[in-house]
C-alpha positions as CSV (number, residue, x, y, z in Angstrom):
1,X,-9.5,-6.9,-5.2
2,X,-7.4,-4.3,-3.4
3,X,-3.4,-4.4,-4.1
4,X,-0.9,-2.1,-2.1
5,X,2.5,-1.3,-3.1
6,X,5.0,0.4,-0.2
7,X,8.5,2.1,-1.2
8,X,10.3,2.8,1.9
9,X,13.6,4.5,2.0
10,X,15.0,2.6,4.7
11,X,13.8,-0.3,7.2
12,X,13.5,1.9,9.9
13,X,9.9,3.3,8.6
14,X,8.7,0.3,8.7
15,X,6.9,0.1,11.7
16,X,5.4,3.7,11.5
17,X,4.4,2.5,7.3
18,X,2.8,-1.0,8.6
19,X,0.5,1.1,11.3
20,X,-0.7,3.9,8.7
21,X,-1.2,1.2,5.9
22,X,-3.7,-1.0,8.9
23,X,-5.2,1.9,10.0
24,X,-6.3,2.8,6.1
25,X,-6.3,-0.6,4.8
26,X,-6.6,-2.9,7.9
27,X,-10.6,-4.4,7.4
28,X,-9.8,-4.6,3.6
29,X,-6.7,-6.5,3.6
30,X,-5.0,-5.5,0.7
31,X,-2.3,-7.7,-1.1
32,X,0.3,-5.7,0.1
33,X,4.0,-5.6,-0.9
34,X,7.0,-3.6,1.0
35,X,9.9,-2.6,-0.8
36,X,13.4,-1.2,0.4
37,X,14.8,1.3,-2.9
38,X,17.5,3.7,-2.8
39,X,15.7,7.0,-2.8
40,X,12.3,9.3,-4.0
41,X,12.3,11.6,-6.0
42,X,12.5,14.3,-3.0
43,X,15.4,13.4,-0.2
44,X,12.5,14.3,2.4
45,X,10.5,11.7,1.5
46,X,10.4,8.1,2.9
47,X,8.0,6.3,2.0
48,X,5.6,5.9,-1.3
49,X,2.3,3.9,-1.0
50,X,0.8,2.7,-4.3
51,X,-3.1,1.8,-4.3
52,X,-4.9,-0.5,-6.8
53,X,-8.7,-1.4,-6.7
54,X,-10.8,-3.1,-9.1
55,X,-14.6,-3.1,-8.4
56,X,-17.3,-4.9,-10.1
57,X,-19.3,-3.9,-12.7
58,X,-23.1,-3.8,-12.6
59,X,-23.3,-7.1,-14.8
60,X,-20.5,-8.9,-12.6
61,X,-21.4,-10.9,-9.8
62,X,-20.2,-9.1,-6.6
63,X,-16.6,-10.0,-5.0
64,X,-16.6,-11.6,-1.3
C-alpha cells in the first residue's frame, strides 16, 4: 500500500505537482490526497509531498 500526501501553496502548482507526482508515482498509483494550506515553513516553498509505504513481511502473503 502506497499513500501520498501533497501541500501546495496555491492552486496554480497544481498542474506542475500532478506531473512530478505521475512521473514518480504514476505505475504505483498511490492513494493520493492534494491539499491547498496557507504557507511552509520557507516562503520559497510550494509544495510539500508526503510518502507512506507499507511492504510485506516475509511471513505475509504478498500484496497485488
Amino acid at each position: 500500500m502506497v499513500r501520498t500526501r501533497m501541500y501546495l501553496t496555491g492552486a496554480e502548482h497544481w498542474q506542475g505537482v500532478a506531473r512530478a507526482h505521475g512521473a514518480v508515482f504514476g505505475e504505483i498509483r498511490p492513494a493520493a490526497t492534494a491539499v491547498i494550506v496557507a504557507g511552509l515553513l520557507d516562503p520559497a516553498w510550494v509544495v510539500e509531498i508526503e510518502a507512506e509505504a507499507v511492504l510485506p513481511t516475509e511471513s505475509a502473503a504478498p500484496v497485488p
